[in-house]
Every structure is written in C-alpha cells, then in structure tokens.
N, C-alpha and C positions, 0 to 999 in steps of 0.2 A: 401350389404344385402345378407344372405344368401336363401336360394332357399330350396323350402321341401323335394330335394334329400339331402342335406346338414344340415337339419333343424334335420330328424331321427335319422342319426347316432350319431351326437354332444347329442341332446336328450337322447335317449337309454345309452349311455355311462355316461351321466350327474347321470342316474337314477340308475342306477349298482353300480357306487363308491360312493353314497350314502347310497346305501343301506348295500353294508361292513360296513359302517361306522357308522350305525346304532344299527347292529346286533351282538350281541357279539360274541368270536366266544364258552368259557366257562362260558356261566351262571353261578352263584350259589344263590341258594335259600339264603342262609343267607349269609349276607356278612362281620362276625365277625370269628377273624383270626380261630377259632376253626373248623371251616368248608371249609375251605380254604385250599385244598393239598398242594399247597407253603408251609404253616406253618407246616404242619403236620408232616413236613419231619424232620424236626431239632429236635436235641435230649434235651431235657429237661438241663439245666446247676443246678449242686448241689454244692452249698455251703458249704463245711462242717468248721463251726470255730475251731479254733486252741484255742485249752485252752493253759493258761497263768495261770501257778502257781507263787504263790508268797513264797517266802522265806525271812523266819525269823532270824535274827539271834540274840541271847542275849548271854552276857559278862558271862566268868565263872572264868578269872582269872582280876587281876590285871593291864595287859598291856589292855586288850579290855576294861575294865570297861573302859581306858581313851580314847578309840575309839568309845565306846557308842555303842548302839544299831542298828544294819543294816540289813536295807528292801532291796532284790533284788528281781530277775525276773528268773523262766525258762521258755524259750519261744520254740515253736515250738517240741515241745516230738515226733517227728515222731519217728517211729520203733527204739524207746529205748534214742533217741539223743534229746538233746536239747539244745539251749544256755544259758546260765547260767551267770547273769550279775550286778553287785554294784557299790556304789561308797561309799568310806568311808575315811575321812580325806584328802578330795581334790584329791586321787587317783580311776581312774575308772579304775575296773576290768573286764573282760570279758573272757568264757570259756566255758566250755562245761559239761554241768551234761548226763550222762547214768545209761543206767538200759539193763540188761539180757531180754528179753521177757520172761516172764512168774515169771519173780525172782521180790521179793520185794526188794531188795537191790540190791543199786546203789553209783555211786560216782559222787561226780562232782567237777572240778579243774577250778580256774581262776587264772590269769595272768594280772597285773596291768600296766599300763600305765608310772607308775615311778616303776619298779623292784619288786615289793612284785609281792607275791602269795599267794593262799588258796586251802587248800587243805578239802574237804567234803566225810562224808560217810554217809550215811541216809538209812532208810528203809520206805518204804509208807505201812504207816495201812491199809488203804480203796485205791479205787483210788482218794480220792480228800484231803486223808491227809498222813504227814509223817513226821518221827522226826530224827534227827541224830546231826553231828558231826563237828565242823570246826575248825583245827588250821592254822596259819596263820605264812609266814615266819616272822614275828613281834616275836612270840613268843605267839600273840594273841589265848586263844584259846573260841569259841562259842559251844552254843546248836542252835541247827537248826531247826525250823518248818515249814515245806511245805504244804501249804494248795491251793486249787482249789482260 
C-alpha cells in the first residue's frame, strides 16, 4: 500500500498529464478546413481543359469519294502543336497539326500505320473554327473543317 509521502507525488503527476491531454495546445474557433493555417498554406490547384477540336474531312476527287468521309481529332494545341489523328479504311494515322502564334495558318501531317500519309493545310476563322485542305499519298484529295 502506498503511504501519503508516496500517495502526492504519484497524484500531482496523475493530475499534470492529464491535464496536457486535455488542453489543446492550438485552439481554433471554427474547425472547418478554411480557418485552419494547415490548409491555408496549399496553393489553390487549377484545372485548365484542354480543348479537342474535331476535324472534318469531305471527298473532292474520286479516290476519297471511295474512302468516304473522315472525322479525326486535334488534341492537345499547346503553344501551336497538337496531335492530329484518324483512321480511314482500316488504316490509323497519327501526327501532328501546328500553327505560328499569332498566324491563322497552320499545317498538319499524319503518318499511317500501314505506309500512307496525309498531308493538311488549314486556316482557323475564329478560334473555334477553320477550313482547309487535305491530300493524301492515295492520290485522295479532302476539304477540311475544324471546329471546337
């Protein structure tokens, strides 16, 4: 059994790490992440989407009318570049469309998975429209429209 010279100190001590452990040691008034300095510190993250134009392409001679009509993609337009991609009679193309900063005219060339190519030159009206040009190592040759 312990004795009241022994009974105070064990006591007192009992009472002190309780009471850390009570006491916070930063309050905050509200406890929603906005008042919270932890949270305050991180920088905002911004999204910005990447537009996806579509391109058009329609038949103007005889080899493409038997190729038909071809939807592709340009993806990703950072600072003038983008990829540029189809698929047209079992052959998928893939390549790269550009443009000058500040120029409305631009080119863009793919490269087929079985040996063709295509070769494009286009001008964009607005920035969400544009028309031009495409012929094709076929001998295929399109009109082209590029829209947002």
């Amino acid at each position: 059994m312990l004795s009241i010279k022994q009974f105070v100190p064990v006591g007192s001590l009992c009472a002190l790490l309780s009471g850390c452990y009570v006491v916070p040691i930063q309050p905050y008034a509200n406890s929603n992440a906005s008042s919270n300095p932890a949270y305050s510190q991180a920088a905002p993250v911004v999204v910005v989407p990447r537009p996806i134009y579509t391109a058009r392409l329609y038949p103007t001679n005889d080899t493409a009318s038997a190729m038909g009509r071809i939807t592709g993609t340009i993806s990703n337009p950072e600072k003038g570049h983008g990829e540029f991609s189809f698929t047209v009679g079992g052959e998928s193309f893939s390549g790269e469309a550009t443009r000058e900063p500040g120029s409305s005219k631009g080119k863009a060339n793919a490269a087929g998975n079985r040996g063709g190519f295509a070769q494009c030159e286009y001008a964009m009206t607005s920035s969400a429209l544009g028309t031009g040009s495409c012929s094709f190592s076929s001998g295929a040759r399109y009109d082209m429209h590029v829209s947002l």
